[in-house]
ROPARO-876018 format. One record per residue: residue number from 1; residue in three letters; x, y, z of N, C-alpha, C in turn. Coordinates in Angstrom, 3 decimals, m for minus. Layout:
N
ATOM   num   residu        n_u        n_v        n_w       ca_u       ca_v       ca_w        c_u        c_v        c_w
ATOM   NUM      ALA          X          Y          Z          X          Y          Z          X          Y          Z
...
REM end
This chain:
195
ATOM   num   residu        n_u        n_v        n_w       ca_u       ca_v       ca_w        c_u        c_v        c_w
ATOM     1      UNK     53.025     36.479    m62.483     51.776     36.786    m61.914     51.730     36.273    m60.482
ATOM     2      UNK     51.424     36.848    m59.553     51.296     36.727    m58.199     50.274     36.090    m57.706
ATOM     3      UNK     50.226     35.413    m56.642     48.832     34.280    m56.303     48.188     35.366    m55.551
ATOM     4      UNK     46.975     35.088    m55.201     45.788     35.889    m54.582     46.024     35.431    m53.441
ATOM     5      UNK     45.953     35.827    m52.850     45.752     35.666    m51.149     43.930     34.686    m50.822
ATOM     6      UNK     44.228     34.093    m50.508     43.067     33.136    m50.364     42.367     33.631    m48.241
ATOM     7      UNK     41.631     33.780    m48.139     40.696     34.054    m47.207     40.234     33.301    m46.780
ATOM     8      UNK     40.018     32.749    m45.528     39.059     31.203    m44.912     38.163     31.989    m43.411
ATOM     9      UNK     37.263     31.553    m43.432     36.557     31.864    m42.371     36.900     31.151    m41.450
ATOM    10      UNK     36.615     31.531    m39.898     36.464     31.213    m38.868     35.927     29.438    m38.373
ATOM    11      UNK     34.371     29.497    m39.290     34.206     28.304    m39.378     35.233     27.228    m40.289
ATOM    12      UNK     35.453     27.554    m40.920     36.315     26.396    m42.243     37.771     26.341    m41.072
ATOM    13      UNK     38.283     27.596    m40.496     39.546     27.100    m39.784     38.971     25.681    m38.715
ATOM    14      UNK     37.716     26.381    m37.885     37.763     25.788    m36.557     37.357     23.977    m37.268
ATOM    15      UNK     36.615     24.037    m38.522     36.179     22.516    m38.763     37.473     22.114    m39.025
ATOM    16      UNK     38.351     22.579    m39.697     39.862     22.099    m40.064     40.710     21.508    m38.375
ATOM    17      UNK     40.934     22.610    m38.117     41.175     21.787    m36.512     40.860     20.613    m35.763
ATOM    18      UNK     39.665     20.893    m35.439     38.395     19.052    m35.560     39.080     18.295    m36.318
ATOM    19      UNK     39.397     18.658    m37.512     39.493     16.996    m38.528     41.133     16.776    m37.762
ATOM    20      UNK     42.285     17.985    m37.668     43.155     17.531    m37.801     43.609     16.178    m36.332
ATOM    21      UNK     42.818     17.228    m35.275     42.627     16.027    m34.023     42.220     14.938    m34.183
ATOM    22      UNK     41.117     14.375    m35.562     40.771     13.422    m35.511     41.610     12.238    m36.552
ATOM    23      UNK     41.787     12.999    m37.673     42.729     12.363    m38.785     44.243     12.728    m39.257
ATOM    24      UNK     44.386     13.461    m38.327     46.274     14.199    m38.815     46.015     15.203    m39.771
ATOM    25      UNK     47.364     16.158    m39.604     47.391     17.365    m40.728     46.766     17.006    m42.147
ATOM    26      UNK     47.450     16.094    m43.099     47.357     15.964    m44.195     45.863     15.596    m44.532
ATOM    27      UNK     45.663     14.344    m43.820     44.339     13.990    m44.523     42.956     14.963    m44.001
ATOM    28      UNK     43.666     15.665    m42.988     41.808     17.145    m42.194     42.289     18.243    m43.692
ATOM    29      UNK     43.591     18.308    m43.951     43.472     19.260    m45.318     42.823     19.151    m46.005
ATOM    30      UNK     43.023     18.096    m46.665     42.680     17.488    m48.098     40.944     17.262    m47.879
ATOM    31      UNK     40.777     17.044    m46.309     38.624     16.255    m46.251     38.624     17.991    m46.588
ATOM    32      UNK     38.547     18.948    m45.979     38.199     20.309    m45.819     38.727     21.526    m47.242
ATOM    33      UNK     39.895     20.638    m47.522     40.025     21.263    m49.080     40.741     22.721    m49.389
ATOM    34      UNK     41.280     22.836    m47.818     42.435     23.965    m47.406     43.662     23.188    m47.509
ATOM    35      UNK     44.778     24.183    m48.256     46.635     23.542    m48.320     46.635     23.299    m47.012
ATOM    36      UNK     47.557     22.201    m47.044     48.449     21.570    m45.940     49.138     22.546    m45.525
ATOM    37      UNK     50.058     22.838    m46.137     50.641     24.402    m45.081     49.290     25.020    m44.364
ATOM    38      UNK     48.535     25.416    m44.539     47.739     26.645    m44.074     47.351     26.028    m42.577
ATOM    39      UNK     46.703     24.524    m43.074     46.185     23.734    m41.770     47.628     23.492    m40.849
ATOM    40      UNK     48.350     23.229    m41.530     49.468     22.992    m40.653     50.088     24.268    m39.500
ATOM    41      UNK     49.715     25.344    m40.173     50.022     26.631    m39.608     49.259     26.380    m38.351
ATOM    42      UNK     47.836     26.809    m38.998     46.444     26.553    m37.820     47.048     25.780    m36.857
ATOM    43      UNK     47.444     24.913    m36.839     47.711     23.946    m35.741     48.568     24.078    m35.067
ATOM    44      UNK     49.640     24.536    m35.745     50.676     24.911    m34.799     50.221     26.337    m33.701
ATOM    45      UNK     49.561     26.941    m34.356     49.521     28.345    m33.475     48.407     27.717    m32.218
ATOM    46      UNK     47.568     26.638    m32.461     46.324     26.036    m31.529     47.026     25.346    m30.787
ATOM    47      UNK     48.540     24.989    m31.090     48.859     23.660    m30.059     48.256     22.230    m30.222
ATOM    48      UNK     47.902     22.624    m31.711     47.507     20.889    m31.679     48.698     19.956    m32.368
ATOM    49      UNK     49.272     19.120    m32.012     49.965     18.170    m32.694     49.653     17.804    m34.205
ATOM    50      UNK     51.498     18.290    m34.823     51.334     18.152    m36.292     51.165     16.984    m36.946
ATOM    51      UNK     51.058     16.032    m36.497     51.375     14.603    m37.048     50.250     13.773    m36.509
ATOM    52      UNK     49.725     13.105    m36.884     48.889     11.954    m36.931     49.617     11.123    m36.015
ATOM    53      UNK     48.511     11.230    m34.672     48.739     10.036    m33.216     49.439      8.635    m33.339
ATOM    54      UNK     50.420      8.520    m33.156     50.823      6.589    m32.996     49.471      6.062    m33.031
ATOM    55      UNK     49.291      4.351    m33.656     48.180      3.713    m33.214     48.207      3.408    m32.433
ATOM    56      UNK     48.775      3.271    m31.414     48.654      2.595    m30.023     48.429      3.599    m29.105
ATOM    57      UNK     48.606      4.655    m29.446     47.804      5.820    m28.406     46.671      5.975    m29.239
ATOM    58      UNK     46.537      6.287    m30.318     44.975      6.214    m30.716     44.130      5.069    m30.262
ATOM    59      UNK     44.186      3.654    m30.494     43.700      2.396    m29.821     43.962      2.462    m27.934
ATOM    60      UNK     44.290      2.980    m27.475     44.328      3.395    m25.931     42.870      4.268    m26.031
ATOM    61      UNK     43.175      5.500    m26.268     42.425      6.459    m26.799     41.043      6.093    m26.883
ATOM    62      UNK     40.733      5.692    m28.119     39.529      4.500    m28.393     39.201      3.522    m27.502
ATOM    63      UNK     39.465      2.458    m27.009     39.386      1.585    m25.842     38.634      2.894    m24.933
ATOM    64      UNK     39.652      3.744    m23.941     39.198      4.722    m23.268     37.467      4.991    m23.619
ATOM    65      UNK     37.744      5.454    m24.911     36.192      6.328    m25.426     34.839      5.177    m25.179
ATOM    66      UNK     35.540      4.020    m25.259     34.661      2.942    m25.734     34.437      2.666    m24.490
ATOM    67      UNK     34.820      2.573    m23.994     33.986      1.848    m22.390     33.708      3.142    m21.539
ATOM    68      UNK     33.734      4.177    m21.890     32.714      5.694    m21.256     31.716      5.529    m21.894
ATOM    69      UNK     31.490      5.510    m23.409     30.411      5.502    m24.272     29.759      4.275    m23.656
ATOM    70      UNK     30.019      2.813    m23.149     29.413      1.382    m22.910     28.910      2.292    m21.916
ATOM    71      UNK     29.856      2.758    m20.681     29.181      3.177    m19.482     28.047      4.339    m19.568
ATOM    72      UNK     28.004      5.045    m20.089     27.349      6.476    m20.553     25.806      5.565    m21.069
ATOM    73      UNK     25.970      4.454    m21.876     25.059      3.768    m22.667     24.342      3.171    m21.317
ATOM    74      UNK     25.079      2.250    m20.838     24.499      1.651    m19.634     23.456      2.448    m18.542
ATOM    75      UNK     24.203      3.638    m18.475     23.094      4.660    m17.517     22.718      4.708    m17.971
ATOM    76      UNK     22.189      5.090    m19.333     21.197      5.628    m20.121     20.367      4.521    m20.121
ATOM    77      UNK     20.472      3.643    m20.169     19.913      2.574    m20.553     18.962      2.424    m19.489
ATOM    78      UNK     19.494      2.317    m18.108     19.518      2.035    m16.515     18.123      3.199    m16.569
ATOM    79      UNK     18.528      3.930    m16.768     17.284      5.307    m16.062     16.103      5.297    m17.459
ATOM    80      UNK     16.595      4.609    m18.597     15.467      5.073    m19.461     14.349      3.500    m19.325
ATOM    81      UNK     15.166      2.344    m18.832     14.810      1.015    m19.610     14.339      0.852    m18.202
ATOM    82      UNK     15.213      0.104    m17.575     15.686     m0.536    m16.447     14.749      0.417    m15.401
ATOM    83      UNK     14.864      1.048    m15.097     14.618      1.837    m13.495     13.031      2.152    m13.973
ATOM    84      UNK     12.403      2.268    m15.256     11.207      2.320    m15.149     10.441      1.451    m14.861
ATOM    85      UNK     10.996     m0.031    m15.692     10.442     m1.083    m15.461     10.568     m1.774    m14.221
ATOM    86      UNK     11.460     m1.743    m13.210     11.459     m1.618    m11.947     10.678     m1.001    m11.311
ATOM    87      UNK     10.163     m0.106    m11.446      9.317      1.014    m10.525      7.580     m0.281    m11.039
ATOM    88      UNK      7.524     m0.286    m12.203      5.985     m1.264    m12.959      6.319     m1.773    m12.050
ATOM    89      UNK      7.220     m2.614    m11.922      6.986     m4.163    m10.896      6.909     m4.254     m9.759
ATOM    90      UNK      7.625     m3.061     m9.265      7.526     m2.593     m7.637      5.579     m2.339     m7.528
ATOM    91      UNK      5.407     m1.358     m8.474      3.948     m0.648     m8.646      2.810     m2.088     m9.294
ATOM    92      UNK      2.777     m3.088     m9.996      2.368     m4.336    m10.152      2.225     m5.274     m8.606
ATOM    93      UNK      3.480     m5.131     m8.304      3.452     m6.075     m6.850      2.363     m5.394     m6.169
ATOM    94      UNK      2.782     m4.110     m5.420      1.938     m3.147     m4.841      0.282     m3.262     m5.368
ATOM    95      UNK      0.164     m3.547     m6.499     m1.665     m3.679     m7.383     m1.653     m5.872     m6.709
ATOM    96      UNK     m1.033     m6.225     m6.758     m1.472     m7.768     m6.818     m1.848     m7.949     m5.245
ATOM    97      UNK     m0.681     m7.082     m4.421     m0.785     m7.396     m3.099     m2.398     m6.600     m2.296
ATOM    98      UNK     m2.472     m5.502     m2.730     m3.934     m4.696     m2.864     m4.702     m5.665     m3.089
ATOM    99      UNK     m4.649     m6.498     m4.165     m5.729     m7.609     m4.841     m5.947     m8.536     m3.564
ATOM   100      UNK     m4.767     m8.897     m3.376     m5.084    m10.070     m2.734     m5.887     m9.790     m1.058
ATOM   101      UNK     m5.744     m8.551     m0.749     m5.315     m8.154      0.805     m7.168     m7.752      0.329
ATOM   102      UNK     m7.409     m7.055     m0.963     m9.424     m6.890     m0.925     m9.744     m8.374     m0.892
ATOM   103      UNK     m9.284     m9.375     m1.600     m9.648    m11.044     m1.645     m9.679    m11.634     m0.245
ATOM   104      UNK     m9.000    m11.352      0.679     m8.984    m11.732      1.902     m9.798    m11.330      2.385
ATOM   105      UNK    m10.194     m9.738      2.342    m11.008     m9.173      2.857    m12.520     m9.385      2.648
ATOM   106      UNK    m12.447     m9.519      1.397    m13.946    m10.173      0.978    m14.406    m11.320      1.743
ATOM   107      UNK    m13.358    m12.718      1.543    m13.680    m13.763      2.035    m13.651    m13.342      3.424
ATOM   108      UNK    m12.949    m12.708      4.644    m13.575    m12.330      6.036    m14.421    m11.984      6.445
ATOM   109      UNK    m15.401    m11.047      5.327    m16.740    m10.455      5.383    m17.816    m11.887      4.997
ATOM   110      UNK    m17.171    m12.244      3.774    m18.042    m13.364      3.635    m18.231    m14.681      5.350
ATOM   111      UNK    m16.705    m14.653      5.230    m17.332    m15.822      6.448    m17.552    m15.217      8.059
ATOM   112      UNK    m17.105    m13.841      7.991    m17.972    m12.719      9.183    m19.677    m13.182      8.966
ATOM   113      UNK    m20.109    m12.886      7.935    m21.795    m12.740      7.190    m22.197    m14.181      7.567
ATOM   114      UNK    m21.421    m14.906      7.371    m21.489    m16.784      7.600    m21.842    m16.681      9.120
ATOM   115      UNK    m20.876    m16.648      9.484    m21.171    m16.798     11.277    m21.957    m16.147     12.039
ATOM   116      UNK    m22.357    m14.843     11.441    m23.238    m13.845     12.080    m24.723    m14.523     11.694
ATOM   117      UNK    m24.525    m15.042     10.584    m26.375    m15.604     10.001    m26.187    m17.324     11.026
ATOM   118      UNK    m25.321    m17.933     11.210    m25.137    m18.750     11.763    m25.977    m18.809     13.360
ATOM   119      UNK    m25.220    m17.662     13.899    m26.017    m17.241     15.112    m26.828    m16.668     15.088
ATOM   120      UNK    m27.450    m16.260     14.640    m28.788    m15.552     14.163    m29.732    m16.959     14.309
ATOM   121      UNK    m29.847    m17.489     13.516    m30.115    m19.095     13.330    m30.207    m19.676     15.093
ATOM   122      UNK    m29.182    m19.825     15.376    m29.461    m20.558     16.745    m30.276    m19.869     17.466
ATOM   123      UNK    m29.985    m18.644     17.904    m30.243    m17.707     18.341    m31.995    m18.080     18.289
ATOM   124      UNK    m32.485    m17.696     17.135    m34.068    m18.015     16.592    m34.418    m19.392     17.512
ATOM   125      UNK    m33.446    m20.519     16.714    m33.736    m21.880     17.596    m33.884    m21.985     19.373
ATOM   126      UNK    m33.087    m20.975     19.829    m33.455    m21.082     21.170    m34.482    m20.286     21.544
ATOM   127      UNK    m34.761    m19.441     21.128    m35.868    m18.469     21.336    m37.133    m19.398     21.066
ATOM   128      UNK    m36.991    m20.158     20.142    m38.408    m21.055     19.748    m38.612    m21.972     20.768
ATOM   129      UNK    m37.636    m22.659     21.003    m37.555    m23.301     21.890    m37.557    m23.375     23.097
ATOM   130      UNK    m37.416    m21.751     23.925    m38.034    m21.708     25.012    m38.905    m20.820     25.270
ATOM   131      UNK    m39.655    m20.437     23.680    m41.332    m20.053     23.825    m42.124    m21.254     24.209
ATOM   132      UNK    m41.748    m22.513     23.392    m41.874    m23.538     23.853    m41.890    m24.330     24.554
ATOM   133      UNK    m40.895    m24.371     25.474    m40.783    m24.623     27.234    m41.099    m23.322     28.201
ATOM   134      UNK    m41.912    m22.386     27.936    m42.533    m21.329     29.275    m43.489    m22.005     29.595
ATOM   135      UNK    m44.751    m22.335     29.092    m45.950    m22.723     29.211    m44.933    m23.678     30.640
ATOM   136      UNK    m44.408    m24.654     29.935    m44.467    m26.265     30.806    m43.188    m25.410     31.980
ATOM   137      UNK    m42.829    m24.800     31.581    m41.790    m24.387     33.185    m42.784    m23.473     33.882
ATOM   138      UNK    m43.660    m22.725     33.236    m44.307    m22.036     34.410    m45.137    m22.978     35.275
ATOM   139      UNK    m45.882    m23.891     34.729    m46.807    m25.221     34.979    m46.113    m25.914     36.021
ATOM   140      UNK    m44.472    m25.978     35.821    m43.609    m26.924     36.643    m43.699    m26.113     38.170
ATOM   141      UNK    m43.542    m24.542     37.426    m42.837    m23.476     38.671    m44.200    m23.355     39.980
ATOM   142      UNK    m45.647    m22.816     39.191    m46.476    m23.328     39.961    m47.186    m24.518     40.640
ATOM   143      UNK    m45.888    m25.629     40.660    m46.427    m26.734     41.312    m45.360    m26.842     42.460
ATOM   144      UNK    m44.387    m25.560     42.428    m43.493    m26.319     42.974    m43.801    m25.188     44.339
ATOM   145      UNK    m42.703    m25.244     45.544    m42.616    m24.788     46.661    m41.276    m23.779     46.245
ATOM   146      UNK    m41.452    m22.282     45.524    m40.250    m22.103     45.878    m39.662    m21.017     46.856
ATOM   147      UNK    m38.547    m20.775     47.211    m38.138    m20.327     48.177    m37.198    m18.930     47.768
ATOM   148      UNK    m36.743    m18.060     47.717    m35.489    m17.292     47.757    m34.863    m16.970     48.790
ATOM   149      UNK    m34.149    m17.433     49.301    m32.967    m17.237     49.850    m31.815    m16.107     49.907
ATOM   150      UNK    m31.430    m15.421     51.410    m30.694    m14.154     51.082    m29.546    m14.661     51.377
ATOM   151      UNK    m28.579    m14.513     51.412    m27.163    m15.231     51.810    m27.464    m14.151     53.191
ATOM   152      UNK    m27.734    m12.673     52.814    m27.553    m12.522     54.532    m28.915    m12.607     55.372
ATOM   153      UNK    m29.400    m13.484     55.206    m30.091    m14.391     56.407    m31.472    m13.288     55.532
ATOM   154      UNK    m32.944    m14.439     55.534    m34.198    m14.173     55.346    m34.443    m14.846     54.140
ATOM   155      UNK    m35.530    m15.167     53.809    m36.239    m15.852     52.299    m37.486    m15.040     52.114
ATOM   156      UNK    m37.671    m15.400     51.259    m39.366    m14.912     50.845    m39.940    m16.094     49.795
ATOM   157      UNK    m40.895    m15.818     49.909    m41.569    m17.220     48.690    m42.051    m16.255     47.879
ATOM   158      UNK    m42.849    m17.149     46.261    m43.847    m16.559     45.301    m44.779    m15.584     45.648
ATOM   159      UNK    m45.673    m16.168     47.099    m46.813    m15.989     47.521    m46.400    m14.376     48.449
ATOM   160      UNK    m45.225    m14.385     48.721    m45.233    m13.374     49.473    m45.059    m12.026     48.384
ATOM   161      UNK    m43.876    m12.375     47.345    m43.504    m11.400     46.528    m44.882    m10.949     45.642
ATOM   162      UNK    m45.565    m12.262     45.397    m46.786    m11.616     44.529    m48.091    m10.502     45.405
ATOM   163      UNK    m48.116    m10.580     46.907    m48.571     m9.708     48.135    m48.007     m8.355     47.875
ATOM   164      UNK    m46.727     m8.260     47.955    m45.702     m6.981     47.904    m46.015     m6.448     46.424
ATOM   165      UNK    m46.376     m6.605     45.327    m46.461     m5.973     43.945    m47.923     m5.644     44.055
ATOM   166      UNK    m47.808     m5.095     42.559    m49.916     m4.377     42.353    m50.005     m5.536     41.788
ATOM   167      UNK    m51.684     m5.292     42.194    m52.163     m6.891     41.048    m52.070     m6.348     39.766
ATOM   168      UNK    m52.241     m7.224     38.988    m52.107     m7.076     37.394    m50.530     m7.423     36.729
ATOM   169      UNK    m49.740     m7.115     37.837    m48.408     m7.084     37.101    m48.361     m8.463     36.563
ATOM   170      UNK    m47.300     m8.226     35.281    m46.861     m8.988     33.924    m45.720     m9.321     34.589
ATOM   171      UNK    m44.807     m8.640     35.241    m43.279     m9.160     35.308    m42.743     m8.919     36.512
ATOM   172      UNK    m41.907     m9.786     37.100    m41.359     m9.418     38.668    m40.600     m9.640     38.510
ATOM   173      UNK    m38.941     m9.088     38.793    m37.941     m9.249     39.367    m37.268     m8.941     40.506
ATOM   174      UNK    m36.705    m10.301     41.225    m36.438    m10.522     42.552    m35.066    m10.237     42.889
ATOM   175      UNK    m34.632     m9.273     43.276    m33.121     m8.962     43.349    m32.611     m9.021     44.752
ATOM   176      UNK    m32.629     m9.631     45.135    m32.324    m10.175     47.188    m30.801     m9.452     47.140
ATOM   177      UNK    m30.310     m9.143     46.356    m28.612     m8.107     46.397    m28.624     m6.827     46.731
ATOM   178      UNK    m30.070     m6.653     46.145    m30.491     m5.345     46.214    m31.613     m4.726     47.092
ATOM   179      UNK    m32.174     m5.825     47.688    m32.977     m6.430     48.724    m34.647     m5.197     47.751
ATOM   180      UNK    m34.750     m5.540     46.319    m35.519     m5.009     46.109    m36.415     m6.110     45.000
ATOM   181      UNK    m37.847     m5.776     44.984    m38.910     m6.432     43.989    m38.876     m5.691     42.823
ATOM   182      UNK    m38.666     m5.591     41.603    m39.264     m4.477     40.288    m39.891     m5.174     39.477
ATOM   183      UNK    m41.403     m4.751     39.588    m42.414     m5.136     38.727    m42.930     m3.885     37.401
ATOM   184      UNK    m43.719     m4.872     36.298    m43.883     m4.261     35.187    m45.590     m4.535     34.945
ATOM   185      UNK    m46.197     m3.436     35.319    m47.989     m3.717     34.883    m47.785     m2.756     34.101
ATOM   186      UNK    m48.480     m3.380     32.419    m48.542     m2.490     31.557    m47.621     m1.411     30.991
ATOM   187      UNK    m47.502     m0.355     30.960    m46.601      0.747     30.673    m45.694      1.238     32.101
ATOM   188      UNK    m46.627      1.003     33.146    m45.590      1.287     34.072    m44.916      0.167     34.923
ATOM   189      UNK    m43.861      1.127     35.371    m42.964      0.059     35.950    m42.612      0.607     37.550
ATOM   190      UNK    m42.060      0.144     38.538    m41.918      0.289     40.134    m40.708     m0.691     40.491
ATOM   191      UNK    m41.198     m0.319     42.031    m40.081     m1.391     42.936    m40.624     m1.163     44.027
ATOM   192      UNK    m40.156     m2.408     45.348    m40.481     m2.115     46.560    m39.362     m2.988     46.974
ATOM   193      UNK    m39.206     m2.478     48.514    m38.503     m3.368     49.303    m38.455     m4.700     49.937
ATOM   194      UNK    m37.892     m5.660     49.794    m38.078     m7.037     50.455    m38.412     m7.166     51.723
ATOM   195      UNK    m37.603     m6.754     51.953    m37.317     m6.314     53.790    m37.652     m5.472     54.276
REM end
């Protein structure tokens, strides 16, 4: 009686191949459950080596695989682990330094607000204080003799400048630079010449 011709697919050859690269002819037969001849054929016509690798080229081999896979791991590692949590801390620093740079900023406003109410304050104090001394300087001013003086030659006194304005006026200013009087009665205001 004659044997049957046995049939293998495409897939069952190509997984047979795989094993034999990984475990030698005999034992990719026997995992896959195709005769040793048949796989052995397969292989020869693929160019794959009939015999199961020396260990010391397999352990080369391995070593090799093993420190691509460490390195392969390491990037992976690098871009999944590493480089994100780098970017947090870069992006953390960037939030603390923000923090601190509004904290500064606060306290500059605060002691801006300090110094501005500070002078405000004096400011008031001198104002009180020489609502307080007009009375007695005007009292002083009308007792005294005074004079203005032009650097380019002429004076005028009180008595003359108060002649040169309208009566009534509130305010005189004496500008001998400008060789002019500008007084303030009421809403309106003027000027005249010294000279």
């Amino acid at each position: 009686m004659a044997k049957e011709k046995v049939t293998y697919t495409e897939e069952q050859k190509a997984e047979a191949l795989a094993r034999v690269e990984e475990l030698g002819i005999r034992k990719a037969a026997k995992e896959v459950n195709i005769p040793c001849p048949t796989v052995s054929k397969w292989a020869a016509e693929a160019g794959i080596q009939k015999t199961k690798k020396k260990a010391s080229d397999q352990i080369a081999v391995s070593e090799t695989e093993v420190k691509k896979a460490v390195s392969q791991a390491g990037q992976k590692l690098k871009e999944t682990v590493v480089e994100p949590v780098e970017t947090m801390i870069e992006d953390m620093k960037e939030t603390v330094d923000k923090a601190k740079l509004a904290d500064e900023m606060a306290k500059g406003r605060k002691q801006a607000e300090k110094e501005r109410k500070k002078e405000e304050r004096q400011e008031e104090k001198e104002a009180r204080k020489d609502a307080l001394l007009k009375p007695v300087q005007k009292a002083k001013a009308a007792k005294m003799n005074i004079v203005f003086q032009s650097p380019m030659g002429g004076a005028i006194t009180p008595e003359e400048v108060a002649k040169k304005v309208p009566k009534g006026c509130t305010d005189v200013y004496v500008r001998i630079d400008e060789n002019k009087i500008y007084w303030v009665k009421k809403e309106e205001t003027g000027s005249v010449d010294i000279w």
